[in-house]
FIFIPA-358341 format. One record per residue (C-alpha): residue number from 1; residue in three letters; chain; z, x, y. Coordinates in steps of 0.05 Angstrom, whole numbers, plus 5000, padded with zeros to 4 digits. Each point is the difference from the previous one (the first is absolute). Layout:
FIFIPA-358341
<site NUM ALA A <Z X Y>>
...
end
This chain:
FIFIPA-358341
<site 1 UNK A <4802 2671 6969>>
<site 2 UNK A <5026 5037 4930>>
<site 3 UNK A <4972 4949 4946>>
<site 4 UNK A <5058 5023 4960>>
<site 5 UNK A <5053 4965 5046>>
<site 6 UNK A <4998 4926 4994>>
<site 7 UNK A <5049 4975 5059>>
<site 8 UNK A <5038 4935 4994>>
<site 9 UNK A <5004 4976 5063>>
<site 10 UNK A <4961 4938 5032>>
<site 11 UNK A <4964 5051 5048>>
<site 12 UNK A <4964 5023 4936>>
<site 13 UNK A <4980 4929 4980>>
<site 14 UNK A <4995 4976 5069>>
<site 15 UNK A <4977 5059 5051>>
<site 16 UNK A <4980 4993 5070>>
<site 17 UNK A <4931 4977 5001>>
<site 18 UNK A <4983 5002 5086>>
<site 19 UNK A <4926 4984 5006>>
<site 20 UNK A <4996 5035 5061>>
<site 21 UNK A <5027 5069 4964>>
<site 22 UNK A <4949 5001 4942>>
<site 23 UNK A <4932 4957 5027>>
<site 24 UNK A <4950 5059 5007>>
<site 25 UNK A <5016 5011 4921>>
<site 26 UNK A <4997 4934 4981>>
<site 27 UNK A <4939 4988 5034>>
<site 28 UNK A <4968 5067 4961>>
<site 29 UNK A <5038 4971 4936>>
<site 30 UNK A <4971 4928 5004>>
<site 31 UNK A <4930 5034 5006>>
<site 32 UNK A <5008 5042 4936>>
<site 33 UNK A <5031 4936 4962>>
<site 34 UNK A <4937 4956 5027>>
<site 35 UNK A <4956 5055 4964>>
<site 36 UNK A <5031 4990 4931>>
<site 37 UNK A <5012 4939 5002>>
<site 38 UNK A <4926 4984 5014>>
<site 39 UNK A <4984 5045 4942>>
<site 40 UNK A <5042 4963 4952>>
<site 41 UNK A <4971 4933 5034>>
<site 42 UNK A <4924 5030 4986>>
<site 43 UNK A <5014 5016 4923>>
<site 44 UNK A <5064 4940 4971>>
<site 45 UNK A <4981 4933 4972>>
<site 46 UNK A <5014 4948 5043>>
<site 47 UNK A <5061 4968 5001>>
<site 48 UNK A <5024 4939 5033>>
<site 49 UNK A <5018 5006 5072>>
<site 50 UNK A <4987 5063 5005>>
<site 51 UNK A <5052 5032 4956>>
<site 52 UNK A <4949 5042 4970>>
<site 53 UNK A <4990 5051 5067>>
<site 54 UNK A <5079 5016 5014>>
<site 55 UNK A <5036 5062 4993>>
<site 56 UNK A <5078 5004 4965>>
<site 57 UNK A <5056 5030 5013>>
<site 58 UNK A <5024 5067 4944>>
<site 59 UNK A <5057 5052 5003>>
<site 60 UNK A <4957 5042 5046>>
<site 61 UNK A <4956 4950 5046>>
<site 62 UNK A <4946 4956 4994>>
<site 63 UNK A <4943 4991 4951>>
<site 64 UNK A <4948 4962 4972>>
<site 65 UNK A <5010 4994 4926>>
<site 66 UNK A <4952 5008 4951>>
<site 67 UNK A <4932 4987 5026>>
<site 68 UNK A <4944 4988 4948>>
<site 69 UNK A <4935 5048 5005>>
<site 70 UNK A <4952 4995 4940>>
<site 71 UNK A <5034 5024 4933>>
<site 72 UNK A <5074 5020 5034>>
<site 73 UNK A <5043 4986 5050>>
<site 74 UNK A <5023 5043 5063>>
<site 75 UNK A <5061 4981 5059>>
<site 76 UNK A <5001 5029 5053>>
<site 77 UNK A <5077 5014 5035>>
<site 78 UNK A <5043 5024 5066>>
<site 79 UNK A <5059 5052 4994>>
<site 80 UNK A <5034 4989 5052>>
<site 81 UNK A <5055 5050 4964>>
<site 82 UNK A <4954 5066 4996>>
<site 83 UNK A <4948 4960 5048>>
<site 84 UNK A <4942 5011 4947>>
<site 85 UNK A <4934 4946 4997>>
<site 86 UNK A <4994 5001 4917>>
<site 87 UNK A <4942 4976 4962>>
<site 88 UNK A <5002 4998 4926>>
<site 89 UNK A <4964 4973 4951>>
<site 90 UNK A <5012 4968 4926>>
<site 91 UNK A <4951 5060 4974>>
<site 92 UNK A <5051 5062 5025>>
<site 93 UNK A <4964 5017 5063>>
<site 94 UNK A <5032 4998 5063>>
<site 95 UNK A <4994 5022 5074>>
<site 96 UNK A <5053 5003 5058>>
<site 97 UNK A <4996 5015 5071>>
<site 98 UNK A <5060 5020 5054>>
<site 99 UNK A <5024 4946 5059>>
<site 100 UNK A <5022 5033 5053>>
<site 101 UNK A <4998 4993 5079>>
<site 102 UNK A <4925 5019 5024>>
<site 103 UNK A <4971 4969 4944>>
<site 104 UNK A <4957 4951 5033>>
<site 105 UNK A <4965 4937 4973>>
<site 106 UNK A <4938 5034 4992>>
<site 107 UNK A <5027 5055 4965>>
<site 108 UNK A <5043 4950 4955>>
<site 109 UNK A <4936 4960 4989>>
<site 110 UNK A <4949 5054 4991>>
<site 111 UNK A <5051 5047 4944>>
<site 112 UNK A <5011 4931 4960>>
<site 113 UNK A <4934 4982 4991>>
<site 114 UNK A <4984 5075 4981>>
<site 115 UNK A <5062 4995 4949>>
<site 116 UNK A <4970 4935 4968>>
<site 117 UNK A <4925 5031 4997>>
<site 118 UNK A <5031 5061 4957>>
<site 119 UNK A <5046 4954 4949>>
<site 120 UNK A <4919 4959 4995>>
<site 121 UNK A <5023 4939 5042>>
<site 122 UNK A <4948 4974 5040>>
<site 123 UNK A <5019 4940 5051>>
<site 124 UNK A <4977 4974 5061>>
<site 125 UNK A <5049 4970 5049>>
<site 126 UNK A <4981 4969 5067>>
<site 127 UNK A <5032 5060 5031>>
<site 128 UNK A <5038 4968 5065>>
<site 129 UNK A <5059 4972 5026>>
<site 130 UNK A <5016 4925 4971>>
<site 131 UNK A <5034 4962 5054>>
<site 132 UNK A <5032 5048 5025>>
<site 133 UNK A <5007 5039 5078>>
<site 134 UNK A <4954 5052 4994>>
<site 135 UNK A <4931 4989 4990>>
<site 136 UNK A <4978 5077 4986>>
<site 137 UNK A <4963 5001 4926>>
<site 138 UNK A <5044 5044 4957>>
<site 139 UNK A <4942 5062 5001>>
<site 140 UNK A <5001 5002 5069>>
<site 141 UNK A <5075 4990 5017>>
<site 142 UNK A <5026 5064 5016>>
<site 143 UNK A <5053 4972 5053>>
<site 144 UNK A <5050 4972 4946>>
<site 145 UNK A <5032 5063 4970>>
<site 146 UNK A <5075 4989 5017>>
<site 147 UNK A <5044 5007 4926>>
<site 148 UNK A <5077 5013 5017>>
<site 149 UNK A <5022 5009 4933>>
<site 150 UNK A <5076 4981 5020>>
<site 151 UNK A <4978 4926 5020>>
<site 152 UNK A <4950 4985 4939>>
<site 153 UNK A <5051 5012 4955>>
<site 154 UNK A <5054 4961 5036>>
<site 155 UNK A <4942 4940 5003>>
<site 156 UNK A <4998 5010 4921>>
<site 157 UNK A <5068 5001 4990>>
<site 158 UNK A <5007 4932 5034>>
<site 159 UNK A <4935 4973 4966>>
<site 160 UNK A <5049 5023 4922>>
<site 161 UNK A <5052 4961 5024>>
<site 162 UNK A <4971 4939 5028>>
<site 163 UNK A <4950 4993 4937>>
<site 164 UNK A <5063 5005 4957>>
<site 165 UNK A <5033 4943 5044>>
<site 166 UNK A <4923 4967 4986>>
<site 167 UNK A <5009 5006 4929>>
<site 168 UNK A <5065 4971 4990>>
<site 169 UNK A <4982 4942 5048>>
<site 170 UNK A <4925 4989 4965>>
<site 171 UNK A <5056 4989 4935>>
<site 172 UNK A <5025 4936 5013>>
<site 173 UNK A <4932 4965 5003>>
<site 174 UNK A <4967 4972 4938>>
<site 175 UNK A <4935 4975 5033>>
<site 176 UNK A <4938 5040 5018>>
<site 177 UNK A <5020 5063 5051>>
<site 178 UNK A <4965 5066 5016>>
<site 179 UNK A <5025 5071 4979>>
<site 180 UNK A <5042 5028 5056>>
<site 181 UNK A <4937 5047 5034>>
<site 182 UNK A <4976 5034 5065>>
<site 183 UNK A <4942 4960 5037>>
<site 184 UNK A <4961 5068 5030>>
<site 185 UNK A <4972 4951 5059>>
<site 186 UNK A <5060 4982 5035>>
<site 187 UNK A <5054 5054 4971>>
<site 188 UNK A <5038 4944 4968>>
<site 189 UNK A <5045 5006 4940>>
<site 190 UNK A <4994 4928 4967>>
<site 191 UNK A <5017 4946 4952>>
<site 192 UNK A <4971 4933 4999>>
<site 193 UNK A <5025 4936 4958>>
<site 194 UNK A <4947 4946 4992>>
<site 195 UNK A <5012 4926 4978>>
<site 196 UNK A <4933 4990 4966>>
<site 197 UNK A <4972 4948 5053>>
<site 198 UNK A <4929 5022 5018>>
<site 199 UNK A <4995 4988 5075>>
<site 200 UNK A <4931 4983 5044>>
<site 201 UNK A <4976 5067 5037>>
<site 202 UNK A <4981 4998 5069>>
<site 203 UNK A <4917 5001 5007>>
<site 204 UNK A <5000 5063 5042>>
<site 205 UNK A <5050 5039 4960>>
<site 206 UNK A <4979 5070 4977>>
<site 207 UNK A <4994 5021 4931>>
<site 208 UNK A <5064 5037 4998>>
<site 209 UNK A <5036 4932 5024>>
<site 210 UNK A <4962 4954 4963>>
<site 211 UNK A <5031 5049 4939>>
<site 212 UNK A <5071 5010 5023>>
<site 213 UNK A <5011 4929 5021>>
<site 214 UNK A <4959 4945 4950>>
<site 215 UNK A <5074 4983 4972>>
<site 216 UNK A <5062 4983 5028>>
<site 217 UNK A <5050 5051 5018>>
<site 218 UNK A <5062 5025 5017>>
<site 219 UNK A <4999 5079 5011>>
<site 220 UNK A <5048 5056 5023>>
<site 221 UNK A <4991 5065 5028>>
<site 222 UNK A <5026 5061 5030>>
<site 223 UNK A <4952 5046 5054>>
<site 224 UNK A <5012 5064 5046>>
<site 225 UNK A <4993 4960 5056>>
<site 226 UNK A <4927 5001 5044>>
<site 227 UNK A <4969 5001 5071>>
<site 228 UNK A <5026 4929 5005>>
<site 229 UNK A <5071 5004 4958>>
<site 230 UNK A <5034 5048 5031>>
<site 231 UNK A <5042 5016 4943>>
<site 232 UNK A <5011 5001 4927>>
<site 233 UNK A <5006 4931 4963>>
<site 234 UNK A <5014 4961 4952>>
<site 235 UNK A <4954 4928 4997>>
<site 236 UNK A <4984 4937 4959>>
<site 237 UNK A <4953 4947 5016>>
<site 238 UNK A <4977 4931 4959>>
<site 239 UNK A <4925 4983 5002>>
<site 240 UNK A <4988 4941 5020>>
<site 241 UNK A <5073 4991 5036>>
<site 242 UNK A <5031 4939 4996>>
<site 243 UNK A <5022 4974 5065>>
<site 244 UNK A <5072 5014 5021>>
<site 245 UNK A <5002 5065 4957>>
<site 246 UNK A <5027 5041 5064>>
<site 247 UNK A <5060 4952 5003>>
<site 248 UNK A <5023 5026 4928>>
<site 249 UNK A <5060 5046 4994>>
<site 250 UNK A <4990 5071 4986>>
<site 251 UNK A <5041 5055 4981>>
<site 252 UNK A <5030 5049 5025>>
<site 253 UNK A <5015 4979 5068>>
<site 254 UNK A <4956 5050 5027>>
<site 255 UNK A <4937 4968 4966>>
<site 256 UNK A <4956 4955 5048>>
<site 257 UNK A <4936 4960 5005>>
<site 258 UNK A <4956 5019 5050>>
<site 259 UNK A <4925 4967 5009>>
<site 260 UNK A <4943 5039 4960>>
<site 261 UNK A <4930 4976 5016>>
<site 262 UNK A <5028 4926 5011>>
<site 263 UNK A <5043 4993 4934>>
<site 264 UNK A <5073 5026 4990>>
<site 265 UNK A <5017 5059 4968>>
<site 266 UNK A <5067 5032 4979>>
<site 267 UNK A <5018 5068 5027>>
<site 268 UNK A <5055 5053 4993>>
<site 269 UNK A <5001 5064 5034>>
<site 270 UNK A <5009 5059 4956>>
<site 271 UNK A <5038 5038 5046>>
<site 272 UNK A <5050 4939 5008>>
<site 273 UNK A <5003 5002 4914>>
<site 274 UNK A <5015 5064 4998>>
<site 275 UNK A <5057 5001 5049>>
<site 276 UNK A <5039 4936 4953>>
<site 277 UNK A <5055 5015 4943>>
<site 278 UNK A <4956 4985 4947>>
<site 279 UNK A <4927 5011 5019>>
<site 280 UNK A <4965 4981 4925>>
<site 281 UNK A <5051 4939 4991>>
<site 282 UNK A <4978 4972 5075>>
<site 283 UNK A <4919 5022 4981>>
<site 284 UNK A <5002 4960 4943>>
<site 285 UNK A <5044 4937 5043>>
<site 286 UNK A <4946 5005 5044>>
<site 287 UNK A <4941 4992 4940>>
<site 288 UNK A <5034 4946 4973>>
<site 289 UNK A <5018 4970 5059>>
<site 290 UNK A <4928 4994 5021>>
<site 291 UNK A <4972 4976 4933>>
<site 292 UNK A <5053 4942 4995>>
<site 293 UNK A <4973 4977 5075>>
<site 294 UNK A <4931 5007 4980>>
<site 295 UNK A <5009 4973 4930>>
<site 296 UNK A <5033 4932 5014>>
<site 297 UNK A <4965 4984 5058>>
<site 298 UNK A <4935 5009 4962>>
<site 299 UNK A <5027 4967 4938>>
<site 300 UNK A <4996 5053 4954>>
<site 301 UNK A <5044 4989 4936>>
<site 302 UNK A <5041 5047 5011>>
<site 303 UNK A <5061 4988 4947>>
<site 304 UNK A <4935 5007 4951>>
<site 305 UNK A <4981 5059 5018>>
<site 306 UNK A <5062 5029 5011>>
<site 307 UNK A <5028 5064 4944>>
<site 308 UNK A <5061 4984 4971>>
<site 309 UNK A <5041 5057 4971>>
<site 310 UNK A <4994 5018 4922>>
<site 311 UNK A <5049 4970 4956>>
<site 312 UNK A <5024 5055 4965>>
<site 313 UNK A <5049 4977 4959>>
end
């Protein structure tokens, strides 16, 4: 791809995003991402519901943001233009290292952690796959060393324009809501309205659930697809749903609920977005769509909440 060339069609925007074409490199990619991410979870403040361990979206990739370490700050970010790993720091100092295909997870692992020791960052993560299909600690995981450079940037490019679509959406809200960011778990670009309501947790939830879901939520999403979504999606889900939330209307027509774990939850195939007039315009029908089902049956006040545009006269 020339960098220089910025087309204008909706197969920029919108690209074919086949799971089945691209899996051995997102597999090796979601390994790498779990790495950072668990290095910006060991060193950030806490922040509520986790917000504090996600990655972003930039004009290149991915990356963490500024991550406190004793008097400065360092952030730690994908290219997925050049396909460069860069660490700098607030002091000057800075490291890189190359992604290409044969770089395994060991390798990745092993040349950060070297990178870090030389800029004087010391940190200890527990250095293993969180939730996630393979269960090979990162040291030892020299299977995972797929990196087609062709799909990882079409998987950013989609990532630029759905957190754009994010953005604008996250807009009309005035209540509490989450920065559009990347969940390094699951592989799942979010955004996440809450009403305020605190909520009982279940006795035998984990930590991380006892975290994410203490409040009442509705929350949106977008993932790569996995071993048991076959394909790329858009979803939204309210926590705790309200009965009869799968008889709502959503749009576009293409958008469905299907049963998650015993609760509804609103999907929309990517590749079925992609193929409508208007892709963006139906993304953010289907957003809305899903927030007005979950709002009202919850009995969220949503005309209060609800952005009006600036008078500018």
């Amino acid at each position: 791809m020339d960098p220089t060339k910025i087309p204008g069609d909706e197969n920029y925007s919108f690209p074919p995003l086949p799971l089945q074409e691209w899996e051995s490199t997102k597999d090796t990619l979601h390994l790498y991402l779990q790495i950072i991410g668990k290095i910006r979870l060991a060193l950030m403040p806490r922040r509520n519901h986790w917000w504090n361990v996600t990655l972003y979206v930039t004009s290149r990739g991915l990356g963490t943001g500024p991550i406190p370490y004793k008097f400065y700050t360092f952030e730690i970010d994908f290219d997925f233009i050049n396909h460069q790993l860069h660490i700098h720091t607030s002091t000057g100092a800075s490291e890189f290292l190359v992604l290409q295909d044969g770089l395994t997870v060991s390798e990745f692992y092993t040349s950060v952690m070297k990178a870090l020791e030389v800029l004087g960052i010391q940190v200890e993560i527990l250095a293993k796959p969180y939730d996630n299909k393979s269960f090979i600690p990162f040291a030892e995981d020299h299977t995972h060393a797929s990196y087609n450079a062709e799909w990882v940037n079409r998987y950013w490019r989609v990532l630029v324009t759905v957190d754009q679509a994010m953005k604008e959406f996250s807009g009309r809200f005035y209540g509490k809501m989450c920065p559009v960011h990347l969940y390094w778990h699951h592989l799942d670009l979010t955004v996440t309205r809450f009403s305020g309501k605190s909520i009982p947790v279940r006795h035998d939830a984990g930590t991380v659930e006892k975290e994410a879901y203490s409040h009442e939520v509705i929350s949106f999403g977008f993932w790569p697809g996995d071993d048991q979504v076959r394909f790329p999606a858009f979803y939204s889900y309210t926590f705790p749903s309200p009965d009869g939330l799968d008889l709502e209307p959503l749009q576009p027509k293409q958008a469905q609920w299907v049963n998650s774990n015993g609760s509804p939850m609103a999907i929309l195939n990517y590749e079925e977005l992609r193929e409508l007039e208007n892709p963006r315009e139906a993304l953010l029908n289907f957003l809305e769509s899903a927030y007005q089902a979950g709002a009202k049956l919850a009995g969220w006040p949503e005309e209060e909440w609800k952005v009006m545009p600036l008078d500018t006269e």
